[in-house]
LUMLOTI-566280 format. One record per residue: residue number from 0; residue in three letters; x negated, y, z of N, C-alpha, C, CB in turn. Coordinates in nm, 2 decimals. Glycine has a CB too. Layout:
% residues N
NUM/ALA/X/Y/Z/X/Y/Z/X/Y/Z/X/Y/Z $
...
//
This chain:
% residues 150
0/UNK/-0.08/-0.12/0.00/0.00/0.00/0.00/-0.09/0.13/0.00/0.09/0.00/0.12 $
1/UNK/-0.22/0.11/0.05/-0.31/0.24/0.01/-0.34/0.29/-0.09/-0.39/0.24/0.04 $
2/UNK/-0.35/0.23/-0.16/-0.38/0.23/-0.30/-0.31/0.23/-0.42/-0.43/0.16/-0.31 $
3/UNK/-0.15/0.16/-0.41/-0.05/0.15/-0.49/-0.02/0.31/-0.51/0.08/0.06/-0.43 $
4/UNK/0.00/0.39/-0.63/0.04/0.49/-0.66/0.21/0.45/-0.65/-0.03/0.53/-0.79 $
5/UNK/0.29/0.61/-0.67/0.41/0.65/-0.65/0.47/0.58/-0.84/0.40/0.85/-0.60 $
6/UNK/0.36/0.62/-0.90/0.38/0.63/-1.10/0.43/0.47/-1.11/0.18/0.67/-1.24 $
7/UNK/0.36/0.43/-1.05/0.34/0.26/-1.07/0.48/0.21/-1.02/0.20/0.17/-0.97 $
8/UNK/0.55/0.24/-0.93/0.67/0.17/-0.87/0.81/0.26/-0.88/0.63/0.14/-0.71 $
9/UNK/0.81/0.41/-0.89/0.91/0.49/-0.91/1.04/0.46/-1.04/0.84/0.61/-0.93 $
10/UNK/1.10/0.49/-1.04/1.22/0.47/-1.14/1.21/0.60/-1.22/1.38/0.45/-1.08 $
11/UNK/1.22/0.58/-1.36/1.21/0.68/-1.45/1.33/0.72/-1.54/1.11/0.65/-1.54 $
12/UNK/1.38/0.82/-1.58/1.46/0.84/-1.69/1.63/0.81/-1.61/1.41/0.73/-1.83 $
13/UNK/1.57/0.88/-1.46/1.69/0.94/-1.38/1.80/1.00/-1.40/1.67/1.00/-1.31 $
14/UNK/1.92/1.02/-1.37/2.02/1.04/-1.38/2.04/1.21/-1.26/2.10/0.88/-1.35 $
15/UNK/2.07/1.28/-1.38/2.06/1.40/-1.24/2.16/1.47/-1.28/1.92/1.52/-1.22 $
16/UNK/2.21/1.62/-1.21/2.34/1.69/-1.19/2.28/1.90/-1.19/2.44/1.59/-1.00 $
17/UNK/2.35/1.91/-1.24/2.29/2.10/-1.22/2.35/2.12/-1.11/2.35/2.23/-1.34 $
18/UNK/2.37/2.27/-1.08/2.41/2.33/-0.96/2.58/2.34/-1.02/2.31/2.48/-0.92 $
19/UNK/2.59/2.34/-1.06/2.75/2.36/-1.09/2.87/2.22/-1.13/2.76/2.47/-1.23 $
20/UNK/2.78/2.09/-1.11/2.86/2.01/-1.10/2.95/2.04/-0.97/2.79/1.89/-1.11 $
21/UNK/3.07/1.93/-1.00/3.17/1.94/-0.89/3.12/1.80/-0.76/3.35/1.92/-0.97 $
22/UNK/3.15/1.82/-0.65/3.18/1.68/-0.57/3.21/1.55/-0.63/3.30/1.69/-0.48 $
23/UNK/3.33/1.57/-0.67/3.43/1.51/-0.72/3.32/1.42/-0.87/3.57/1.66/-0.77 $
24/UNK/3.27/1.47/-0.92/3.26/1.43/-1.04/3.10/1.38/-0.99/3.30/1.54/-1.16 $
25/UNK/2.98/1.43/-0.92/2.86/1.35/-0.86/2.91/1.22/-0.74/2.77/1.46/-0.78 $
26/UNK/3.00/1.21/-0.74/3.05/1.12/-0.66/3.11/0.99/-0.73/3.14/1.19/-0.58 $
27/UNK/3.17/1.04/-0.85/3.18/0.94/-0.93/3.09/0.89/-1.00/3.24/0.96/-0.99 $
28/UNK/3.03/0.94/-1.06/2.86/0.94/-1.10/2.79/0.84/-1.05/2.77/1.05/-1.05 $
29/UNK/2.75/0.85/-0.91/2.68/0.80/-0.83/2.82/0.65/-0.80/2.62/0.93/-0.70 $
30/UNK/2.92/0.66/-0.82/2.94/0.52/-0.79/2.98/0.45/-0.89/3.03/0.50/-0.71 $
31/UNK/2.97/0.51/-1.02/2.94/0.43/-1.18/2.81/0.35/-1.15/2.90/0.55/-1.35 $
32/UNK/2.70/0.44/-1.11/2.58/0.39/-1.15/2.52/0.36/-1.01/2.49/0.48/-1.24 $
33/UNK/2.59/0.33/-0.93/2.57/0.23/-0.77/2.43/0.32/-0.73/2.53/-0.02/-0.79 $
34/UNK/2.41/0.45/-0.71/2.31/0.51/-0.63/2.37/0.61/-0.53/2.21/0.56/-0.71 $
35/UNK/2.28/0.66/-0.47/2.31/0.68/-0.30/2.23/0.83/-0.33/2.22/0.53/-0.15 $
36/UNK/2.18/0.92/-0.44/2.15/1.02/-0.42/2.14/1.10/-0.60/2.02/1.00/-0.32 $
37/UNK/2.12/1.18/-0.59/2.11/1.30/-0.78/2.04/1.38/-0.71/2.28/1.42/-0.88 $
38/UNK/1.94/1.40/-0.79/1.88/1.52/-0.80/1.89/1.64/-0.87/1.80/1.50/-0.81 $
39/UNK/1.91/1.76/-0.85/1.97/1.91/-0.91/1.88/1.94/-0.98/2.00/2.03/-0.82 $
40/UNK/1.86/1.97/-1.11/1.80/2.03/-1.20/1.86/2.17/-1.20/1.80/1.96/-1.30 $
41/UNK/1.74/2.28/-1.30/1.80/2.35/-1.31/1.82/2.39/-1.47/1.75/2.43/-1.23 $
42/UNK/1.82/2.44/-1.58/1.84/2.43/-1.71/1.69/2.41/-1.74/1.92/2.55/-1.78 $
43/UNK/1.55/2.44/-1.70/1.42/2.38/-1.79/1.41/2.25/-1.69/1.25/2.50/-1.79 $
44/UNK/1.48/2.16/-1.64/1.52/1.99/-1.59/1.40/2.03/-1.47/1.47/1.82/-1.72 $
45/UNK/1.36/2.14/-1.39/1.30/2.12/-1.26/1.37/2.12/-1.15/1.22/2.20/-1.24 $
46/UNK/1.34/2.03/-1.05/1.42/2.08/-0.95/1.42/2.11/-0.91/1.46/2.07/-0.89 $
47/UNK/1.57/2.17/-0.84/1.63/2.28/-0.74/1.66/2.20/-0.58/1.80/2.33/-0.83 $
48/UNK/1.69/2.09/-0.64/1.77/2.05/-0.47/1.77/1.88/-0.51/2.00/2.13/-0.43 $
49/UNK/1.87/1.83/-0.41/1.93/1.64/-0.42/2.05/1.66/-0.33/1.81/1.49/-0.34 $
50/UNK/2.15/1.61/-0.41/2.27/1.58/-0.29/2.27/1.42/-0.27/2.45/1.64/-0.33 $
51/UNK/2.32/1.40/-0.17/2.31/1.23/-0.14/2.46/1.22/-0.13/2.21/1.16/0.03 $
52/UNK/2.46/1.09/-0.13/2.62/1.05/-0.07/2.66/1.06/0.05/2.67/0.92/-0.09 $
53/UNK/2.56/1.08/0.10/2.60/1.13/0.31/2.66/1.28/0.30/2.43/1.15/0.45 $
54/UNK/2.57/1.39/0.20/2.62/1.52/0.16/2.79/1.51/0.15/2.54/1.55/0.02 $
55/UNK/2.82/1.41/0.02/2.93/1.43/-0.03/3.02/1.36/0.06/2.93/1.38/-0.16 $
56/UNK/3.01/1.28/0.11/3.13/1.20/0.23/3.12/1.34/0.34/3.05/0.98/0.33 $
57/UNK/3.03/1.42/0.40/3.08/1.50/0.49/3.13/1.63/0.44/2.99/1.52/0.58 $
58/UNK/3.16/1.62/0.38/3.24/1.74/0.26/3.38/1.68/0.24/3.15/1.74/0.09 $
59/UNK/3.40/1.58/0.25/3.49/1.52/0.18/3.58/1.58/0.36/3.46/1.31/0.11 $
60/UNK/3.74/1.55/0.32/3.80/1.61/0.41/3.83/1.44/0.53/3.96/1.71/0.34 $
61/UNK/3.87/1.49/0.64/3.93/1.38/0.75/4.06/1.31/0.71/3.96/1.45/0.89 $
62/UNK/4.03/1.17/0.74/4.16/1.10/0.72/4.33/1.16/0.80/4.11/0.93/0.78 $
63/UNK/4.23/1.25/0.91/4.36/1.30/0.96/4.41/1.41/0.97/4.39/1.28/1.06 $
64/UNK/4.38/1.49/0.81/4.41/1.60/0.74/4.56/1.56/0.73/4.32/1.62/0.60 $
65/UNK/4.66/1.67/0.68/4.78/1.72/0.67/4.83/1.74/0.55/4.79/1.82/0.73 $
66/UNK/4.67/1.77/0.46/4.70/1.79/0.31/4.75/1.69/0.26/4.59/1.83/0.24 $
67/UNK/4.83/1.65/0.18/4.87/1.57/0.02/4.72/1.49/-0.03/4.92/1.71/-0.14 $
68/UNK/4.71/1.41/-0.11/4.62/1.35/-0.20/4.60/1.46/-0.29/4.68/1.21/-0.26 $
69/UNK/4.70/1.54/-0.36/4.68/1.61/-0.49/4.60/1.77/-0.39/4.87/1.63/-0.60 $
70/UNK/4.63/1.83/-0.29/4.58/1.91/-0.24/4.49/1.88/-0.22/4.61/1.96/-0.17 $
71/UNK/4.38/1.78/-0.14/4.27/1.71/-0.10/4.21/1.75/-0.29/4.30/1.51/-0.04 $
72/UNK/4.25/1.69/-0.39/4.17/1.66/-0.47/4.15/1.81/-0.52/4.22/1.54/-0.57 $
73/UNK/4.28/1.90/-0.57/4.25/2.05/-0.58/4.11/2.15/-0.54/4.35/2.11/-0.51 $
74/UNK/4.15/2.12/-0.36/4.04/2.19/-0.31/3.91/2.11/-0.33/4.05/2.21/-0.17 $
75/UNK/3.87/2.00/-0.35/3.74/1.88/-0.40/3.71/1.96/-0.53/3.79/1.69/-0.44 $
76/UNK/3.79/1.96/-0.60/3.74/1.98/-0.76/3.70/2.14/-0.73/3.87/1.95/-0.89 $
77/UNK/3.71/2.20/-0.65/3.65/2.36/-0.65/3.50/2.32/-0.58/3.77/2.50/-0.52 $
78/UNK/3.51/2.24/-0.53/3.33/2.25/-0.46/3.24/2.19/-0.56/3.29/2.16/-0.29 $
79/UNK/3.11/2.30/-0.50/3.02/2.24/-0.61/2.88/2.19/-0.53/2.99/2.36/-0.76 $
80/UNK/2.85/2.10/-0.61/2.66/2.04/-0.57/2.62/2.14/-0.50/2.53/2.02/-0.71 $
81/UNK/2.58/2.30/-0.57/2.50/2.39/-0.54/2.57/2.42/-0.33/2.53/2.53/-0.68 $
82/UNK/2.63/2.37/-0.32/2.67/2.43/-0.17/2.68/2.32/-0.04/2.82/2.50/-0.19 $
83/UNK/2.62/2.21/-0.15/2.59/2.13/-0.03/2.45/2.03/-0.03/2.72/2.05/-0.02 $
84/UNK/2.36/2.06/-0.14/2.28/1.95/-0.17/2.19/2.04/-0.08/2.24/1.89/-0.34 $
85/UNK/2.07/1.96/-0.05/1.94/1.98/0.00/1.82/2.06/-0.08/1.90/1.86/0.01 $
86/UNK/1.85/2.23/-0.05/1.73/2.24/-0.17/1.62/2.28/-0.08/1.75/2.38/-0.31 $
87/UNK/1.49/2.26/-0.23/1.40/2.28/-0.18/1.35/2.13/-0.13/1.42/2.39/-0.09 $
88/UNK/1.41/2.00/-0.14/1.35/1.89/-0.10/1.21/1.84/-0.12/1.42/1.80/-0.14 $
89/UNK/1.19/1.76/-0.03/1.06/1.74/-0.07/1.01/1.64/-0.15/1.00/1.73/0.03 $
90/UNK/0.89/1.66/-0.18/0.85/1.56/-0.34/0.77/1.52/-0.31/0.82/1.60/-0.48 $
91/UNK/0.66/1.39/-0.42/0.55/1.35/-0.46/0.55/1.37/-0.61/0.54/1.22/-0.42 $
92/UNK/0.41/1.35/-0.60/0.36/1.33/-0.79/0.30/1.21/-0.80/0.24/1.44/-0.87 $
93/UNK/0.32/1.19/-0.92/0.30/1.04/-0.96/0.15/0.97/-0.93/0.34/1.03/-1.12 $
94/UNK/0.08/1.03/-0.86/-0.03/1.03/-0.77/-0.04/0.97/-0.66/-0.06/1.13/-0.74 $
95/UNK/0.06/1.01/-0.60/0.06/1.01/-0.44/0.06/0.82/-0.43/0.25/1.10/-0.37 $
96/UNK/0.00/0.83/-0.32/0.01/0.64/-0.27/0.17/0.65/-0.22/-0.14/0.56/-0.10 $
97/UNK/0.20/0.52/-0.22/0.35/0.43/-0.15/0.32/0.49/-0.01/0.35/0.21/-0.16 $
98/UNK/0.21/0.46/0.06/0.16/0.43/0.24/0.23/0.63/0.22/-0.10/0.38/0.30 $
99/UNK/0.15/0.72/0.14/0.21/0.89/0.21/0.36/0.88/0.15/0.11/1.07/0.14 $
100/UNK/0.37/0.81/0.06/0.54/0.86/-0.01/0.61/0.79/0.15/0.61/0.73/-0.23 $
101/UNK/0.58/0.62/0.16/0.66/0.60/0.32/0.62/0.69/0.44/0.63/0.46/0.38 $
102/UNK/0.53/0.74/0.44/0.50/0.84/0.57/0.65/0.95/0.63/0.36/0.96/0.52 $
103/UNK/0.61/1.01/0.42/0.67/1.12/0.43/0.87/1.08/0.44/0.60/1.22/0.29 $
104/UNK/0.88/1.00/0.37/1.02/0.91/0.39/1.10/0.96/0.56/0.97/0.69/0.38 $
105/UNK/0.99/0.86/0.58/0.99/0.85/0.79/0.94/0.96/0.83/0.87/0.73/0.88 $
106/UNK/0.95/1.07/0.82/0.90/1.18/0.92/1.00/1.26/0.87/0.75/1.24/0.92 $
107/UNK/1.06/1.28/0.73/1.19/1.35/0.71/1.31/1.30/0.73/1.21/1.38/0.61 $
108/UNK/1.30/1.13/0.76/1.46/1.05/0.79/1.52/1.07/0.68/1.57/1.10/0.91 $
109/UNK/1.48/1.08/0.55/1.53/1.04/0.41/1.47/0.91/0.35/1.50/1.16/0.33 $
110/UNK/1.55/0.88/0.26/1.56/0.75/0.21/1.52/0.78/0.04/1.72/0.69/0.24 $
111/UNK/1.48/0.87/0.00/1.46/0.86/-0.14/1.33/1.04/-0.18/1.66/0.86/-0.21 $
112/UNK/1.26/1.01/-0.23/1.19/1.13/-0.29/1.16/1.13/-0.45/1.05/1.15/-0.21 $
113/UNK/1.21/1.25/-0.51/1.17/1.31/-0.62/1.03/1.28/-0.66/1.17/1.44/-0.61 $
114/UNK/1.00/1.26/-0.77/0.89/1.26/-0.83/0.83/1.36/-0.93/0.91/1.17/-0.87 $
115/UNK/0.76/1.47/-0.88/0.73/1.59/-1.00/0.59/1.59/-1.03/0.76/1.75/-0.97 $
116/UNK/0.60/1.64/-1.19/0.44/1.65/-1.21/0.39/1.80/-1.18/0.38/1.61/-1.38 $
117/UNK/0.27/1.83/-1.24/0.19/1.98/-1.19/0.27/2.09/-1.22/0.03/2.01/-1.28 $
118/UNK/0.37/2.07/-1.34/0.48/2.17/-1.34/0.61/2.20/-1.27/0.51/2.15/-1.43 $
119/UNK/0.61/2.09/-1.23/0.73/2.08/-1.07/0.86/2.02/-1.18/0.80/2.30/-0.94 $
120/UNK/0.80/1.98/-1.30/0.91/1.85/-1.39/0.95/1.76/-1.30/0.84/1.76/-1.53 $
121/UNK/1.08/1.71/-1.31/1.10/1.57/-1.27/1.12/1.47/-1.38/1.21/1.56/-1.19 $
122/UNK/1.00/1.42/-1.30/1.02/1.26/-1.38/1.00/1.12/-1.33/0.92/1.24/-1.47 $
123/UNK/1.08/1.08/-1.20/1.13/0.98/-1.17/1.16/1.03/-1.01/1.05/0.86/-1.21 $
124/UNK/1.20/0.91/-0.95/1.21/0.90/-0.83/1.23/0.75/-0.70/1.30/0.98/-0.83 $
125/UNK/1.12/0.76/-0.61/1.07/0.68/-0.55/1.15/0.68/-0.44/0.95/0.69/-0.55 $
126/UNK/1.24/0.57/-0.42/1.35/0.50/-0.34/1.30/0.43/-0.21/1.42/0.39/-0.42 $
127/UNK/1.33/0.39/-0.12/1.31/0.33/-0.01/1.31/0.18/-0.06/1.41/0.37/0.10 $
128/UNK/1.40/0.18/-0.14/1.41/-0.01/-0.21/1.32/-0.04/-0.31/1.58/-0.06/-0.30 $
129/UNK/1.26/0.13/-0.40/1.12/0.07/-0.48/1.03/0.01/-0.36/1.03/0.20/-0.58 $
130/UNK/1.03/0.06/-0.27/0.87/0.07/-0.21/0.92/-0.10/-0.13/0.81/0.26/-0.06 $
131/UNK/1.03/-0.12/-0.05/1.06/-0.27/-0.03/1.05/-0.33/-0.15/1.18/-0.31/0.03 $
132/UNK/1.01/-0.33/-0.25/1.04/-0.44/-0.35/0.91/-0.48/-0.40/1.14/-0.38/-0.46 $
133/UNK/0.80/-0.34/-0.38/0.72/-0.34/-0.38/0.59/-0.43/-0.30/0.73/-0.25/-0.38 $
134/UNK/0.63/-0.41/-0.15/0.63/-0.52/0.00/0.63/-0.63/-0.05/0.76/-0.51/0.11 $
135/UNK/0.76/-0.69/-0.10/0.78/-0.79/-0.14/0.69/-0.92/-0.23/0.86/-0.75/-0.17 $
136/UNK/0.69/-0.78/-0.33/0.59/-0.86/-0.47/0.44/-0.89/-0.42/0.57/-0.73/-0.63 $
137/UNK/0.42/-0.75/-0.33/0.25/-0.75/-0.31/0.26/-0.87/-0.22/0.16/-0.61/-0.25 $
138/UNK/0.35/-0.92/-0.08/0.33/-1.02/0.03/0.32/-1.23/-0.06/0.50/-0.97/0.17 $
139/UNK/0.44/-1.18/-0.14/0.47/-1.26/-0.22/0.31/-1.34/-0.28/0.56/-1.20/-0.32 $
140/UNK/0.26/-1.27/-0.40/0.15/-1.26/-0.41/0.04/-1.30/-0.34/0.15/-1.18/-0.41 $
141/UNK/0.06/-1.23/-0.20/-0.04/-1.23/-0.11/-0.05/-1.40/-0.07/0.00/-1.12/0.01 $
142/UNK/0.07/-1.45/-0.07/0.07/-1.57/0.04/0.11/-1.70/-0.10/0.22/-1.55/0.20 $
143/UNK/0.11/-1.67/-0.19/0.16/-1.82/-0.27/0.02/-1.85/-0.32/0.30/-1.81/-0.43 $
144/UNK/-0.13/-1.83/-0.29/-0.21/-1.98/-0.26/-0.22/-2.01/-0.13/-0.36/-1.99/-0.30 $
145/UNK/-0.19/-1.97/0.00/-0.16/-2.05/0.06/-0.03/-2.14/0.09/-0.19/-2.01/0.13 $
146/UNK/0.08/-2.11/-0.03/0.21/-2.19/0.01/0.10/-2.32/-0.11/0.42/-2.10/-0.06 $
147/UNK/0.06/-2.25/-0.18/0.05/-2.40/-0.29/-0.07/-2.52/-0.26/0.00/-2.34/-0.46 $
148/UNK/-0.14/-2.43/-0.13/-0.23/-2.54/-0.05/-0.13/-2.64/0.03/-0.33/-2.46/0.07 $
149/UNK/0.01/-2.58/0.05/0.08/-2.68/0.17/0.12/-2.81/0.06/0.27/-2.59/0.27 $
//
C-alpha cells in the first residue's frame, strides 16, 4: 500500500453533476448507477464540490411531514446540488499512494476522494471499495504460494 499509486486503482470516466442540478434528479442518478456520491463540476469539468447521498437523504423532508407526496416533490425539484454538496472537498492526484489517499479518507470520515491533475481537472475517483479491493488482490497474491504449499 506504500507504494500503490491513487492512477493505478481509481475509477475513470466518472459520472458528475454541475451546480444547478436538482436533488431530485442526482439522486436518481446515483441510484441508476448504484453510487453513494457526484462530484460538481464547473463548465471547464474542474471541481467545485461532491454531494453524497447522506447530503441528499438530509435534505430530503421527514416521514412525519404534513406535506402531500406532490408538495414534497415541488419543493425537491426547487433545490439544487449547489446548496448542499461539499465544496472545496478534498483531493488527490493520480500520484498520491493508496496508504495517504486512506489516511486522508480517515481523518476526514469520508468515504470517497476526487482525483485531479496539476490543473485541478478531474479525472477519476478513488473509493473506499477501490482501495478494499485493492487489499484484497494484493493479500490474495500475497498468500496463494503458501495456500499452494498446503
Amino acid at each position: 500500500m506504500k507504494t500503490e499509486l491513487v492512477g493505478n486503482w481509481m475509477s475513470e470516466g466518472i459520472i458528475t453533476v454541475d451546480t444547478t442540478t436538482t436533488l431530485p434528479e442526482a439522486h436518481s442518478l446515483m441510484k441508476a448507477k448504484n453510487i453513494r456520491r457526484l462530484p460538481v463540476v464547473d463548465k471547464k469539468k474542474r471541481i467545485v464540490g461532491i454531494i453524497s447521498l447522506g447530503d441528499i437523504r438530509a435534505a430530503e423532508a421527514s416521514p412525519a411531514t404534513s406535506l402531500s407526496i406532490w408538495e414534497l416533490n415541488y419543493l425537491l425539484a426547487k433545490l439544487k446540488v449547489k446548496d448542499f454538496m461539499t465544496e472545496n472537498p478534498v483531493t488527490v492526484t493520480p500520484e498520491t499512494t493508496i496508504g495517504e489517499a486512506a489516511n486522508l479518507m480517515l481523518a476526514h470520515k469520508i468515504s470517497g476522494l476526487p482525483v485531479v491533475n496539476a490543473d485541478y481537472d478531474l479525472v477519476g475517483i478513488i473509493t473506499e471499495s477501490d482501495i478494499f479491493e485493492m487489499i484484497v488482490l494484493h493479500e490474495w497474491e500475497a498468500l496463494l504460494p503458501v495456500v499452494e504449499t498446503i
